[in-house]
C-alpha positions in Angstrom: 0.0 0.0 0.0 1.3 3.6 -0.8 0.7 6.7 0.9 2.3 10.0 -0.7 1.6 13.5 -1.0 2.5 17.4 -1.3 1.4 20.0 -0.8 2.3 23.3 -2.0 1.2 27.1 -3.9 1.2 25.1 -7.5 -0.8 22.6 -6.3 -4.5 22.1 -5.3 -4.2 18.5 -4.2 -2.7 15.4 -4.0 -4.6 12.4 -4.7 -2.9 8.2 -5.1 -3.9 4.9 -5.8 -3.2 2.8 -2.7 -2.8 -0.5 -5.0 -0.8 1.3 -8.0 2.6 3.5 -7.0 1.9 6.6 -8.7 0.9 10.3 -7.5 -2.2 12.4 -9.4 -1.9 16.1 -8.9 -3.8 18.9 -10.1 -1.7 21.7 -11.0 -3.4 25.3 -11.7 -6.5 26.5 -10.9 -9.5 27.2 -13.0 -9.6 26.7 -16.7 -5.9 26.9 -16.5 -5.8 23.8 -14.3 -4.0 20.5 -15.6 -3.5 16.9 -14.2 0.3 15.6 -14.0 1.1 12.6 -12.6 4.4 11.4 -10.2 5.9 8.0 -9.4 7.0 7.8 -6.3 10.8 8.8 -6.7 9.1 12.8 -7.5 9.8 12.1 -11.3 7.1 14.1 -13.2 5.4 11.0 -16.3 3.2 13.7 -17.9 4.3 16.9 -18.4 2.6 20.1 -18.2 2.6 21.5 -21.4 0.3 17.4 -22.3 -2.9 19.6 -21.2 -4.6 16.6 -19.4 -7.5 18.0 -17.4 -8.6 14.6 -15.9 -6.5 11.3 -15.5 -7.0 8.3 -14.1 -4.5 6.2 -12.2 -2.2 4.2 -15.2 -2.2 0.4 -15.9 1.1 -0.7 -17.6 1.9 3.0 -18.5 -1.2 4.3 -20.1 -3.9 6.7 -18.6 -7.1 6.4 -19.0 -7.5 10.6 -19.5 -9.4 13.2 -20.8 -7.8 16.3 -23.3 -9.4 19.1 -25.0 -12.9 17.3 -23.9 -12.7 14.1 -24.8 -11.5 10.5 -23.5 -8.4 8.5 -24.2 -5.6 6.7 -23.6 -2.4 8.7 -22.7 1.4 6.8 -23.3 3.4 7.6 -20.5 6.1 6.1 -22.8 5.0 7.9 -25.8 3.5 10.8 -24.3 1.2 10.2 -27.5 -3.0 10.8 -26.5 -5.4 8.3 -28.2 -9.0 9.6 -28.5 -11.3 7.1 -27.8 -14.9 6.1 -28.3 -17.0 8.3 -26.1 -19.6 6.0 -25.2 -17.6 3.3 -23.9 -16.0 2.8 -20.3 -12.4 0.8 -19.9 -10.6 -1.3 -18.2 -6.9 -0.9 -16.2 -4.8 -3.0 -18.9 -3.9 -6.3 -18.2 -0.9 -8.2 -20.6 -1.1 -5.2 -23.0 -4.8 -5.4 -23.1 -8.0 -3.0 -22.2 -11.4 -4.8 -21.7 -14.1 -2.1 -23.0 -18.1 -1.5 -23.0 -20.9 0.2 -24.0 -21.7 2.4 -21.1 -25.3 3.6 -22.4 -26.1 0.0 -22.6 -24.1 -2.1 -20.6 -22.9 -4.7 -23.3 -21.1 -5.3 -26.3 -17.7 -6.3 -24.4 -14.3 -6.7 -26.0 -10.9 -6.0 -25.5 -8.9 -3.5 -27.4 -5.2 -2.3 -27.6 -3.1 0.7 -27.0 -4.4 2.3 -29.3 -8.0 1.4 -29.0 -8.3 -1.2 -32.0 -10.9 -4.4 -31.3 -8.6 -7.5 -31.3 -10.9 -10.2 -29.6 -14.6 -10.9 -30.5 -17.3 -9.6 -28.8 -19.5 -10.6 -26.1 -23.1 -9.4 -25.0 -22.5 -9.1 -20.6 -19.8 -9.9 -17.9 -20.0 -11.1 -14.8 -19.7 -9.8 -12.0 -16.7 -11.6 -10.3 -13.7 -11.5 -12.4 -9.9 -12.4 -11.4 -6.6 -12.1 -12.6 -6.2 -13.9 -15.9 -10.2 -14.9 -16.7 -13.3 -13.1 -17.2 -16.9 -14.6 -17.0 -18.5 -13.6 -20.3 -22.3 -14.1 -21.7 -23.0 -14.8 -25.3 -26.3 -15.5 -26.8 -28.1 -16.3 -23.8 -25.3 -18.5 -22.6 -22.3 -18.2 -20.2 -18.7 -19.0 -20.5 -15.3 -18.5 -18.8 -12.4 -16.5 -21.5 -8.4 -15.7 -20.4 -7.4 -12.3 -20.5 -6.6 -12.2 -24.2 -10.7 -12.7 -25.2 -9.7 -16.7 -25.7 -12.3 -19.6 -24.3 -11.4 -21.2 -21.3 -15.1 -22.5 -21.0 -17.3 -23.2 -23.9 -21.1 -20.9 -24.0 -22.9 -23.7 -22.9 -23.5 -23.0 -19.2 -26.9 -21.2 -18.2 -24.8 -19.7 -15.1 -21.2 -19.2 -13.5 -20.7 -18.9 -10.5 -18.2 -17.0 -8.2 -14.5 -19.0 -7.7 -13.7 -20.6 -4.3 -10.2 -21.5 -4.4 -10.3 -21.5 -7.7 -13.3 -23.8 -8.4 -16.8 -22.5 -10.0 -20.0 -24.3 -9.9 -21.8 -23.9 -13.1 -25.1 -24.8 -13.9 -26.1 -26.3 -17.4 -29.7 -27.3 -18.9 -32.2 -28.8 -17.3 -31.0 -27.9 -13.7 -28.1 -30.0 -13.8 -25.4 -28.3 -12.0 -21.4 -29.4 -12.1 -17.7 -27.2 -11.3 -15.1 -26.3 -13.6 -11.8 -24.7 -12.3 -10.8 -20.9 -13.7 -8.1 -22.3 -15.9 -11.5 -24.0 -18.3 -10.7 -27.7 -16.9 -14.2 -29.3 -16.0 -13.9 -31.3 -12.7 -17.4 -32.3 -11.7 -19.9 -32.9 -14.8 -22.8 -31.5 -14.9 -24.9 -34.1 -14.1 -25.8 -33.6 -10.5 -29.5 -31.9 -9.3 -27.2 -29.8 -6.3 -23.3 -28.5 -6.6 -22.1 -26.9 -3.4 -18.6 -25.7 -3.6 -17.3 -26.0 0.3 -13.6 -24.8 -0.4 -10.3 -26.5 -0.8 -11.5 -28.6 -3.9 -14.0 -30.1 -1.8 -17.7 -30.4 -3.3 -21.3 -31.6 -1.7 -23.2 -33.0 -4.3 -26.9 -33.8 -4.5 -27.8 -37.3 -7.4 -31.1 -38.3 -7.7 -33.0 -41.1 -9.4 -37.1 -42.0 -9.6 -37.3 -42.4 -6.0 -35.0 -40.8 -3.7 -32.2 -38.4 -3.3 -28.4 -39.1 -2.6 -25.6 -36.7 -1.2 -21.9 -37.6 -0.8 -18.7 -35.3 -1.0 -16.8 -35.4 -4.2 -13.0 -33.9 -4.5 -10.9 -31.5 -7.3 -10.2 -35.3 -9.0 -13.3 -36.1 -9.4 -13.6 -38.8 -6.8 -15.7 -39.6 -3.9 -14.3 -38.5 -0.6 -18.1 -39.4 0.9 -19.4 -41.9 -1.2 -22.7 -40.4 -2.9 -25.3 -42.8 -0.6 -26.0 -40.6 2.7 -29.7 -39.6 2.9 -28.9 -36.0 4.8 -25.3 -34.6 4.3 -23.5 -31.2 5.3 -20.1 -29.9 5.6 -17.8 -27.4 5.9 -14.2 -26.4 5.9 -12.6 -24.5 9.0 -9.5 -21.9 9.2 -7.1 -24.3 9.1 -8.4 -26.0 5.7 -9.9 -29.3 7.2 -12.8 -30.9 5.8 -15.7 -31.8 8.8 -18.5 -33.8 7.7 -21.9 -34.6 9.0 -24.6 -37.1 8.0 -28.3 -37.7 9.1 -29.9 -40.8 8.1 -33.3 -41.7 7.4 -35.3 -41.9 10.9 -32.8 -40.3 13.0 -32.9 -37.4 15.2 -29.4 -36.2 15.4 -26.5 -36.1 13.0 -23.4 -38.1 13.3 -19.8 -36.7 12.9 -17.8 -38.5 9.6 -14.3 -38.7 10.2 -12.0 -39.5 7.7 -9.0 -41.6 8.0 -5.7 -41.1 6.2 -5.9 -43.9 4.2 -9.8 -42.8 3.1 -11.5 -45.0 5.9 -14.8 -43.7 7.2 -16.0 -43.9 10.9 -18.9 -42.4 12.5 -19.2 -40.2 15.9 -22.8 -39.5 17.7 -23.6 -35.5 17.8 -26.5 -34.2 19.9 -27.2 -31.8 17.0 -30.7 -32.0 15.5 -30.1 -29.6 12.3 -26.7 -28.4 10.7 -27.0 -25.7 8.4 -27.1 -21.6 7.2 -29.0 -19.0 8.1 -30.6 -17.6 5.1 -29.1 -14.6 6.1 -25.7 -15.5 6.6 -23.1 -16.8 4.9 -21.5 -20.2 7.0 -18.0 -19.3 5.3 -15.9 -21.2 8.0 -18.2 -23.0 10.1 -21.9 -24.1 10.2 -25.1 -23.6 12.7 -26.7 -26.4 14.2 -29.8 -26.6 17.1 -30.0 -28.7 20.1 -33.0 -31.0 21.5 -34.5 -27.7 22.1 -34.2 -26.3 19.2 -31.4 -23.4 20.3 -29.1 -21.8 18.1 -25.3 -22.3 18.1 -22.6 -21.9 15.7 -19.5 -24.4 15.0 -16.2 -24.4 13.6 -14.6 -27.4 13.0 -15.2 -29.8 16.2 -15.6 -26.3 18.2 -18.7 -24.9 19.4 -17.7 -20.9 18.7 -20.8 -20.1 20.7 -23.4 -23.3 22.2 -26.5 -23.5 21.9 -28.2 -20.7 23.7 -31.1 -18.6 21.6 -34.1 -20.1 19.9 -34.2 -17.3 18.7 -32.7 -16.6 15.2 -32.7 -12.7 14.8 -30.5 -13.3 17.7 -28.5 -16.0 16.3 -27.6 -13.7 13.5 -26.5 -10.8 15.9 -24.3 -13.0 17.2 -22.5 -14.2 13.8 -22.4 -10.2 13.4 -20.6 -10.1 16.6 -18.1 -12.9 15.7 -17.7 -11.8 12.1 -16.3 -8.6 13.7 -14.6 -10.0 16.8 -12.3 -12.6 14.7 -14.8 -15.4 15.5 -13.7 -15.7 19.4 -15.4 -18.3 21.0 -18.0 -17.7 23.5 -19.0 -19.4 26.7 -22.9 -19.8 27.6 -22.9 -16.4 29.6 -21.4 -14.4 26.9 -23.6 -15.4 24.1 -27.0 -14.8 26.0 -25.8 -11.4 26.9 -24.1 -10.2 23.7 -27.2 -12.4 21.7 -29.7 -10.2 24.1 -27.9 -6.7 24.3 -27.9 -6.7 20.2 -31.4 -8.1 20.4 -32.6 -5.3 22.3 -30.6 -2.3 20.2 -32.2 -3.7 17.2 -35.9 -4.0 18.8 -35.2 -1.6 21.8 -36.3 -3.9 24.8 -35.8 -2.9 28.2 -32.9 -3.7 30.6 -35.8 -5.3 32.4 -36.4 -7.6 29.5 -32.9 -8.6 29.1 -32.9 -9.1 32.0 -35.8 -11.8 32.5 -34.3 -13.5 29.6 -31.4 -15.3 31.9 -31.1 -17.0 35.0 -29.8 -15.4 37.7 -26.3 -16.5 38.4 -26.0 -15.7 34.8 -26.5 -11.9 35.3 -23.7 -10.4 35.3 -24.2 -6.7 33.7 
């Protein structure tokens, strides 16, 4: 990160990217006024007499700026100005490449040069995750996964992309059939299964189904079955340190049972008292999952951890308190702390009483 600055008569400010090492300044006031930009050694890459009024911070030496009124791209090597099309927006340049759009109607991506030429084909939306070295296009109706260049890592077959966990995508095809391909265009899970649930780590919960019943199991990056795809009720996650901790319910039974895997791909099978293991609807289970008791309280797990037990039937309250972890770098919580924190957001948000708070907890657990 980069933090830099001055300050003096010729200037009016100072302004710098924190991810890019360069300095914007406005110099002049008025209709005089002019945009030069530093690096971060004081050396001056536009000069005064370039008449930039606006400038945005470069990508592999080229501005994205405006002169005399209209858009372009400005060579800090060449110190030459391109005027562009007006009524498209672009991209910081990536391996010598710009990715531009229609602005007035959000589509007609492609990528362009230096000098503003069209060198790929042309696609009719993006997505709306996007990382170093791939894009996720839409053409015709139908979504696909391209390199930074404009060239197909995933064929326009896929009626949706999804965002990349560790470098994994689910994708759904026709018919509701739903599979993961990796960001380099490799498919890894086909699309053949009715549920795809990227948990992280090249780890995937998968849903099959035939005429009369529905199947879950865990399949990994190569394709095979970590939990073999038989379990009537199955849930997982993956905590901090990367682990994989499954759970299984099967037909008839009230709790779920713990799945631990040996290193040699054994399975064995621990009793839980937990009755449900699952998300909120409102929350995002990134590291861990919520489960309920016998009575049908609220906690939240990480791994074989209870971050906070069971405590709140309650699930307005069960959110506040994934709020309050979330912020708190998930610290784990004992029974007293999580009925007061869960109760003390509860009654911000809904403005109880102290005296309702209050009635809420046993005595010895009163301790505010």
């Amino acid at each position: 990160m980069y933090f830099a600055g001055v300050a003096n008569k010729y200037y009016g400010f100072t302004w710098n990217n924190t991810s890019i090492p360069y300095i914007h300044a406005t110099k002049g006031k008025g209709k005089k006024a002019r945009v030069v930009v530093y690096d971060l050694q004081g050396n001056q890459l536009i000069p005064d007499d370039a008449n930039v009024t606006k400038v945005f911070a470069p990508s592999e030496n080229v501005c994205f700026a405006q002169k005399d009124g209209k858009w372009g791209f400005y060579d800090l090597n060449t110190h030459q100005f391109t005027v562009l099309d007006q009524n498209r927006t672009y991209y910081p340049f990536h391996e010598g490449l710009s990715l531009s759009f229609n602005d007035k109607e959000d589509n007609n991506y492609y990528f362009v040069d230096r000098q503003g030429n069209k060198v790929s084909d042309t696609w009719d939306d993006m997505g709306r995750f996007n990382g170093e070295g791939y894009y996720s296009m839409e053409k015709n109706g139908k979504w696909g996964l391209i390199d930074s260049k404009g060239c197909e890592l995933l064929p326009f077959v896929y009626e949706m992309t999804y965002k990349p966990i560790d470098g994994y995508m689910e994708v759904d095809q026709e018919k509701g059939k739903q599979g993961i391909c990796d960001v380099k265009g490799n498919v890894i899970v086909p699309t053949k299964y009715n549920y795809v649930r990227n948990i992280g780590k090249g780890f995937f919960l998968v849903e099959d189904s035939t005429a009369t019943y529905d199947k879950w199991g865990i399949l990994n990056s190569k394709n095979e079955a970590v939990i073999p795809v038989k379990c009537d009720t199955l849930t997982a996650h993956i905590d901090n340190a990367g682990k994989l901790h499954v759970f299984k319910k099967d037909k008839g039974a009230s709790c779920y049972t713990k799945v631990k895997i040996s290193t040699s791909g054994n399975l064995s099978y621990e009793p839980t008292p937990y009755t449900w293991i699952g998300g909120l609807k409102n929350q995002s289970a990134e590291v861990g999952q919520f489960f309920t008791d016998k009575s049908d309280r609220f906690g939240y797990m990480i791994g074989d951890e209870e971050v906070f037990p069971a405590v709140t039937s309650n699930v307005v309250e069960a959110d506040l308190l994934m709020d309050y972890l979330k912020e708190n770098g998930f610290r784990k919580l004992n029974a007293t702390e999580a009925r007061v924190i869960a109760k003390r957001a509860h009654s911000l948000l809904f403005k109880f009483t102290r005296k309702d708070i209050k009635s809420t907890l046993d005595n010895d657990l009163w301790d505010f």
